[in-house]
C-alpha positions in Angstrom: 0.0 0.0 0.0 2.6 2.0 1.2 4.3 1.9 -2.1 1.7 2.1 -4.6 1.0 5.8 -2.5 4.7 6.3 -3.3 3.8 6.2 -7.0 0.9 7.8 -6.6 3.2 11.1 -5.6 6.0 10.3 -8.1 3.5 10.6 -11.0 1.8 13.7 -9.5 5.4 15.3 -9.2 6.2 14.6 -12.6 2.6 15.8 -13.8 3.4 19.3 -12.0 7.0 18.9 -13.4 5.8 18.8 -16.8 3.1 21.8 -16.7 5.7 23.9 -15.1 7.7 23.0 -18.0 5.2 24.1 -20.4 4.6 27.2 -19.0 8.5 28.0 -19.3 8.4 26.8 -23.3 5.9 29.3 -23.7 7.6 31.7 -21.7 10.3 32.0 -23.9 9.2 31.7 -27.7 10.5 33.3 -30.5 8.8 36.5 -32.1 6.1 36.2 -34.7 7.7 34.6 -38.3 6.5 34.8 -42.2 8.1 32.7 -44.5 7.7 33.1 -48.3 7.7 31.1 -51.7 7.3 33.0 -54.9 9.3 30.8 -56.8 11.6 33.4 -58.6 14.9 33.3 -58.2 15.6 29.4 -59.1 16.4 28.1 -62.2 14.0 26.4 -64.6 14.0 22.5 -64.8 15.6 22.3 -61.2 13.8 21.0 -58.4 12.2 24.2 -56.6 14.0 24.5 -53.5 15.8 27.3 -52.5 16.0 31.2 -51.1 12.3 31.9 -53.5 11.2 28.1 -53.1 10.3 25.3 -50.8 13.1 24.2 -48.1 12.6 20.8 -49.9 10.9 20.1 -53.3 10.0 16.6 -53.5 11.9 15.3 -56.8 8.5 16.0 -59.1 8.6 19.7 -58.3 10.3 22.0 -60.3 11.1 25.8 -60.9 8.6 26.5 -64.0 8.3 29.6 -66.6 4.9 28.4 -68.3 2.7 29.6 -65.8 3.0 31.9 -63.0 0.3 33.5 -60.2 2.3 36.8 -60.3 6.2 37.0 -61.5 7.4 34.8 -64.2 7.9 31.5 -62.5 6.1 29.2 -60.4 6.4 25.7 -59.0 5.1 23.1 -61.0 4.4 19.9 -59.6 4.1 16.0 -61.4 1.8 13.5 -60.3 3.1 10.2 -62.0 0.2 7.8 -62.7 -0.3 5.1 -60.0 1.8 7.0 -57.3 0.6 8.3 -54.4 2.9 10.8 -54.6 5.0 9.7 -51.2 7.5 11.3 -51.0 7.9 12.8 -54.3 5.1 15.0 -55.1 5.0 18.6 -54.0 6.9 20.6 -51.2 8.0 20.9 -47.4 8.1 24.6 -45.9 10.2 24.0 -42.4 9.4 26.6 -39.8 11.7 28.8 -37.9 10.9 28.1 -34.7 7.8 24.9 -33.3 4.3 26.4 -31.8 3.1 25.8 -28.7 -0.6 25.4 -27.0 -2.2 29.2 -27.6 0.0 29.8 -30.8 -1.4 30.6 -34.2 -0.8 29.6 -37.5 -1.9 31.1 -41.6 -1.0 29.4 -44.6 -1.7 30.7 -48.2 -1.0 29.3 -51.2 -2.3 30.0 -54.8 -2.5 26.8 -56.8 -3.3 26.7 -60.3 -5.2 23.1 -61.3 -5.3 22.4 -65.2 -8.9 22.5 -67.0 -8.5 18.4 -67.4 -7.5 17.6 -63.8 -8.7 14.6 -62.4 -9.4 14.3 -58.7 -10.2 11.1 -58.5 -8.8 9.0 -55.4 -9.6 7.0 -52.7 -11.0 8.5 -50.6 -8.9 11.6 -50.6 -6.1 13.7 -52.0 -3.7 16.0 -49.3 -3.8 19.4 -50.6 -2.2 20.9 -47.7 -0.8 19.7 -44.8 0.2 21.6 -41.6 0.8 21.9 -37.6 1.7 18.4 -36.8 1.2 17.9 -33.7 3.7 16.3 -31.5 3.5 14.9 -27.4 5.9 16.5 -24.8 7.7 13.0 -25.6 7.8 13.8 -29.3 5.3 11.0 -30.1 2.4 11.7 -33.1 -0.8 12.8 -32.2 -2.0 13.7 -35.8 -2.1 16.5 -38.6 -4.2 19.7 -39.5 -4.7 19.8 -43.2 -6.7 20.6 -46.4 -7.6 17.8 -48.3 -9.9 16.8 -51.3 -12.2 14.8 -52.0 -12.6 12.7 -55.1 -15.1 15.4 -56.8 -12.5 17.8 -56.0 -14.3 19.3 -53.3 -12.8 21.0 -50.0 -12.1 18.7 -46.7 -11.2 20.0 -43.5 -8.8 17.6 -41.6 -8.3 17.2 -37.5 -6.6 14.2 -37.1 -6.3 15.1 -33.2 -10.2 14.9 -32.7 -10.8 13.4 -35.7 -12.9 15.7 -37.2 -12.9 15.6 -41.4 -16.2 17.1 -42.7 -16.2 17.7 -46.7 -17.8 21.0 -48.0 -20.0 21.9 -50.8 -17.0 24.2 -52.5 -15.0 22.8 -55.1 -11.5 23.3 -55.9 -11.4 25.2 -59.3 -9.3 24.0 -62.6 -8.2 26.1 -65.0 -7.8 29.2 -63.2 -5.3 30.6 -60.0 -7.0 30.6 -56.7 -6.0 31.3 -53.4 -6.3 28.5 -50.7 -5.5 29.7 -46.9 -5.8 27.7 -43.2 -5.9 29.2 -40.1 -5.3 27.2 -37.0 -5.3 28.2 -33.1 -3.6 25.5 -31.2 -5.7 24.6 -28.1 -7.6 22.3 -26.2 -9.9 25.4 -24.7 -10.3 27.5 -27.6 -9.6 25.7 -30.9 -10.2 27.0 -34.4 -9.7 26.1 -38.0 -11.1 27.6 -41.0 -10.1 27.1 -44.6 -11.2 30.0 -47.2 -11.0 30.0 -51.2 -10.4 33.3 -52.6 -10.8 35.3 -49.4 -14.0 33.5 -49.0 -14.8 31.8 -45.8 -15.3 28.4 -46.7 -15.6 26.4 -43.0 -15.3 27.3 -39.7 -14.9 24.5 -36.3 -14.4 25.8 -33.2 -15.4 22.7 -31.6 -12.8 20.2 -32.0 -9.8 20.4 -30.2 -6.5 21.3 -32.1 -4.1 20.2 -29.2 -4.8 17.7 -26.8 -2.9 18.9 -23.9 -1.5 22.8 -23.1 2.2 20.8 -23.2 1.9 19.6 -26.6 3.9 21.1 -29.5 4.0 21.7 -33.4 7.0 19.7 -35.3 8.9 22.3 -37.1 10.7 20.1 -39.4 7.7 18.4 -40.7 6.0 22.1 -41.3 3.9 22.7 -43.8 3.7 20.1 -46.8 2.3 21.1 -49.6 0.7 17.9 -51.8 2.6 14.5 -50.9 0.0 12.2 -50.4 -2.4 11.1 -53.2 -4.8 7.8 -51.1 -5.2 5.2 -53.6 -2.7 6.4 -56.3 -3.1 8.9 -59.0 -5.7 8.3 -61.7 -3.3 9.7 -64.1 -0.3 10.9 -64.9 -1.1 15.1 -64.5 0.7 18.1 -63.0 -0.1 21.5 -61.4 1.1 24.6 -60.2 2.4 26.1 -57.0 3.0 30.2 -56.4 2.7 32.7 -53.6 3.0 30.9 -50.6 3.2 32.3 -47.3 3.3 30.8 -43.8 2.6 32.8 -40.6 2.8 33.1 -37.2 2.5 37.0 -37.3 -1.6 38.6 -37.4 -1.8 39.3 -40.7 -3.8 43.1 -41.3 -6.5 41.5 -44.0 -9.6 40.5 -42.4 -12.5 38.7 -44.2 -16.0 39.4 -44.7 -16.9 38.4 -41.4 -14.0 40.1 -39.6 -11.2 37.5 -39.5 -7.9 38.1 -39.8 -6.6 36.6 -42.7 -3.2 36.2 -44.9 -5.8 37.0 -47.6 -5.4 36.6 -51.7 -3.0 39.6 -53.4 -4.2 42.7 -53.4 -7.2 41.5 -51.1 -10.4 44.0 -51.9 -12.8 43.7 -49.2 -15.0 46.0 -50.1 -15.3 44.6 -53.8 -15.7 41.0 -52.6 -17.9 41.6 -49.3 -19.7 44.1 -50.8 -20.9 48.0 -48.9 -22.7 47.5 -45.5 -26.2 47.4 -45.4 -27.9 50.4 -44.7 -29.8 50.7 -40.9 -33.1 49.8 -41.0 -35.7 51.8 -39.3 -34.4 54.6 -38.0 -36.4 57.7 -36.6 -35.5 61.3 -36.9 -36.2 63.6 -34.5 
């Protein structure tokens, strides 16, 4: 008896041990970071990595001139058929410094899908993959991502919850469009929302993005972009990558319904959400 009280105390020291520890972690983080990808200063045909590219392109991602978001050159990406595009599709953005429980995160990217693209997969393709989220021991709790479906629709991912509810807005082919994810890390006050074009696509507040306030964000894996196609590519097909930008700092754009957001280029609130309605029934005296 005696002793199973002695372990009793010796995991309750260690539990206290371990929050104090958290609360020094966050004591001391870095300043807010942005990190960049336009793509522009690497050299055709190579694999776009670099000072204007990912920290590592995958070995079907190269610098491209044949079509750009903004610039001259972009990231293009091959999906070989039958792949499922581990690890060779797409990019890995690695982070200056890991997040912590309270910590926010936006991505952007502008992706550029051909007219023939064929989402087809089973039962979904990873878009965009950040925040994963690690134990105080380093072991894997899961993943916060945009993913699609195999209509090409949007899917919000929580692998900490799970939570993966698909929307009714569709990626677009044949054009540029901006795809951005917010994340708060926490167990008390969690949020994720995913907009297309500055447009608020989703919204969860009620799943947890950290399980515990001692948990923490891997800053090697980052943010991937692509890398994982379930049930291999329907064909062989590429697309393009420009304009990325990852986050830590508020950004000053805020969407129609107020949130701050990393926002598409040259972000127009007022021509996308449209003037305020006029008050209604007012009385002058």
């Amino acid at each position: 008896m005696k002793k199973y009280r002695k372990n009793n105390f010796i995991v309750s020291i260690f539990k206290v041990f371990l929050i104090i520890l958290s609360f020094s972690i966050f004591s001391i983080r870095a300043h807010a970071w942005t990190i960049t990808a336009d793509f522009e200063l690497g050299t055709i045909g190579q694999e776009a990595q670099g000072p204007s590219g990912f920290t590592d392109a995958l070995s079907q991602t190269f610098y491209s001139s044949e079509n750009s978001h903004s610039g001259s050159k972009s990231a293009k990406v091959i999906f070989p058929k039958d792949s499922d595009c581990w690890p060779v599709c797409g990019g890995t953005i690695v982070y200056h410094t890991p997040l912590f429980h309270d910590d926010e995160i936006w991505v952007r990217e502008y992706v550029y899908f051909p007219p023939d693209f064929d989402f087809t997969s089973h039962p979904v393709f990873k878009i965009l993959r950040t925040a994963r989220i690690l134990t105080i021991d380093n072991s894997p709790r899961g993943i916060l991502s945009i993913l699609s479906d195999d209509q090409g629709r949007i899917v919000l991912s929580n692998e900490i919850t799970p939570y993966q509810p698909t929307t009714n807005v569709y990626f677009s082919r044949g054009k540029w469009q901006s795809i951005e994810l917010y994340v708060k890390l926490s167990n008390i006050s969690p949020v994720m929302r995913i907009w297309k074009d500055g447009i608020l696509v989703i919204e969860d507040r009620d799943h947890k993005t950290m399980l515990e306030i001692t948990d923490i964000v891997d800053k090697e894996f980052g943010t991937y972009i692509f890398t994982y196609w379930n049930g291999g590519v329907p064909k062989t097909q590429y697309a393009f990558i420009d304009d990325v930008e990852v986050t830590t700092d508020k950004p000053l754009n805020v969407d129609c319904k107020g949130n701050p957001m990393i926002g598409p280029l040259n972000w127009d609130r007022a021509k996308a959400c449209g003037s305020p309605a006029p008050p209604q029934n007012l009385t002058v005296k």
